[in-house]
NUTIKE-221996 format. One record per residue (C-alpha): residue number from 1; residue in one letter; x negated, y negated, z negated. Coordinates in nm, 2 decimals, decimal comma. Each point is the difference from the previous one (the first is absolute). Example, Ala and Ser with C-alpha at 12.3 -4.5 7.8 and 13.67 -1.06 7.14 Angstrom:
BEGIN
(1 "A" (-1,23 0,45 -0,78))
(2 "S" (-0,14 -0,34 0,07))
***
This chain:
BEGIN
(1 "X" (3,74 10,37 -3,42))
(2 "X" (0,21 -0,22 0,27))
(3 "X" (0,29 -0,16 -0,15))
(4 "X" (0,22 0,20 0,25))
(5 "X" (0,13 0,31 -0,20))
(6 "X" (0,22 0,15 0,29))
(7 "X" (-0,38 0,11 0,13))
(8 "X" (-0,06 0,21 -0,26))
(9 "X" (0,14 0,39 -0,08))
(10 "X" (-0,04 0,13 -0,33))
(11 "X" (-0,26 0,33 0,02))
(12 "X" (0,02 0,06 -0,40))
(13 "X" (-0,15 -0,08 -0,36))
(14 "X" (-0,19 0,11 -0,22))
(15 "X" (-0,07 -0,15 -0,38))
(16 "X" (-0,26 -0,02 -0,29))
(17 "X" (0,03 -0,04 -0,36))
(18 "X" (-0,15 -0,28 -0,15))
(19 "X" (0,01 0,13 -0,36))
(20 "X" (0,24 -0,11 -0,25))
(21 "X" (0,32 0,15 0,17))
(22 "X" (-0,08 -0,25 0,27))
(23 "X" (-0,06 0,11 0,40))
(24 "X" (-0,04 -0,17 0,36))
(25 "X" (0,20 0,10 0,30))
(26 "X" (-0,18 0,00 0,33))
(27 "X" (0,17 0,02 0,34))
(28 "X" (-0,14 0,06 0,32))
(29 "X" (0,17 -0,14 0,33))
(30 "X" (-0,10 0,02 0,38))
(31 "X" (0,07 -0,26 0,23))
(32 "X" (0,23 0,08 0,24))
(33 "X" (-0,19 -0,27 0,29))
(34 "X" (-0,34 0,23 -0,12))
(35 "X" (0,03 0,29 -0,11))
(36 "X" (-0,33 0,06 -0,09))
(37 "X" (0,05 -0,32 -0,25))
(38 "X" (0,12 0,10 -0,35))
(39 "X" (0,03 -0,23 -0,27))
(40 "X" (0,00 0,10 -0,41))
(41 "X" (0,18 -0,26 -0,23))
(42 "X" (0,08 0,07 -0,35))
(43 "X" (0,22 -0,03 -0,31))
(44 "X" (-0,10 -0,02 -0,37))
(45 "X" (0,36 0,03 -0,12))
(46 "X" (-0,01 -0,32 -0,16))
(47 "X" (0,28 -0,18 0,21))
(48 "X" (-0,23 -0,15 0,27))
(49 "X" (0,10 0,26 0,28))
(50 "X" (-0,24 0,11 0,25))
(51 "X" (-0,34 -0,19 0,07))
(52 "X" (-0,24 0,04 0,32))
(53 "X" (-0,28 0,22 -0,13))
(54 "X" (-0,21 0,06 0,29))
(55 "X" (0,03 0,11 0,43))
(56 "X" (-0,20 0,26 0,15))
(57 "X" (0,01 0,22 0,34))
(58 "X" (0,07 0,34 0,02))
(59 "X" (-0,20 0,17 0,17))
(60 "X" (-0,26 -0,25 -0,16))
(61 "X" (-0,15 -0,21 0,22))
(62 "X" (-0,14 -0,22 -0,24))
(63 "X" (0,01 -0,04 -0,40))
(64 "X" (0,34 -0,09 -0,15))
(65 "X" (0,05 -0,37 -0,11))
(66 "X" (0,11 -0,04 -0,32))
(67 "X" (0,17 -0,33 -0,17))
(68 "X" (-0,31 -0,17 -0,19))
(69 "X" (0,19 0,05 -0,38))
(70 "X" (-0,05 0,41 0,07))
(71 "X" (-0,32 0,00 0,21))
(72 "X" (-0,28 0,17 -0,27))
(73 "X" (0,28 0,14 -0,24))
(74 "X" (-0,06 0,35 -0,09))
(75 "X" (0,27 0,11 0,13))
(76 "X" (-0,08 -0,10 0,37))
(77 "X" (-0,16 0,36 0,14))
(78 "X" (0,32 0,19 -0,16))
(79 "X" (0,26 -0,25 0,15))
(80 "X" (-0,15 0,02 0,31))
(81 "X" (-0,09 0,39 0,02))
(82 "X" (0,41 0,04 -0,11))
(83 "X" (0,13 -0,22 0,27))
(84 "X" (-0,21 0,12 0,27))
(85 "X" (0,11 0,34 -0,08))
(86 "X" (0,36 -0,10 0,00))
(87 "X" (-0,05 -0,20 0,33))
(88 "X" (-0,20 0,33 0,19))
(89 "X" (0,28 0,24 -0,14))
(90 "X" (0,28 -0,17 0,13))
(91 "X" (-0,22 -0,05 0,32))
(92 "X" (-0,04 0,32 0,03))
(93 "X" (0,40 0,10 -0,08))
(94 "X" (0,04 -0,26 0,27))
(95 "X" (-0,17 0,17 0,23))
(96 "X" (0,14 0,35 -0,03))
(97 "X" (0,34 -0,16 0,05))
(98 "X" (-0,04 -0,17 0,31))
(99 "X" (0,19 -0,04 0,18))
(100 "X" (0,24 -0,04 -0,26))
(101 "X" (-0,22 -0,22 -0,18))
(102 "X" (0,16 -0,34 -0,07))
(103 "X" (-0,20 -0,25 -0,23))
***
């Protein structure tokens, strides 16, 4: 993701447990230049903060594009069903707002 935060709005999170007591926290952002841009980054709770997991378009107008370190994990297909469906709901939410809808 750009080094810019200030073009990015939280949309939500989501996390997995990695056994062990242990989980990862995923959030999703949009970019406020495109909006059809969101970006997932996570954090393993073990005092590294967030990292850039992968970007994708919603609606999809291609596959997402994730950081090489998580492309072919397991986990990919849930991360990216999770965020998509956080990034269409709040779409959608957006939408029946307008035109009170500010993100």
């Amino acid at each position: 993701m750009p080094a810019e935060p200030d073009c990015w709005v939280l949309l939500g999170d989501f996390s997995y447990s990695t056994g062990m007591g242990g989980h990862v926290r995923f959030i999703v952002e949009r970019n406020t230049e495109d909006p059809a841009l969101h970006g997932i980054s996570s954090d393993e709770d073990k005092g590294a903060g967030l990292r850039p997991v992968a970007v994708f378009t919603e609606p999809a107008r291609g596959p997402i594009e994730g950081r090489p370190t998580w492309k072919g994990d397991r986990m990919c297909a849930a991360i990216e069903r999770d965020a998509r469906g956080i990034a269409s709901r709040r779409a959608l939410r957006d939408c029946a707002m307008w035109p009170l809808a500010v993100s």
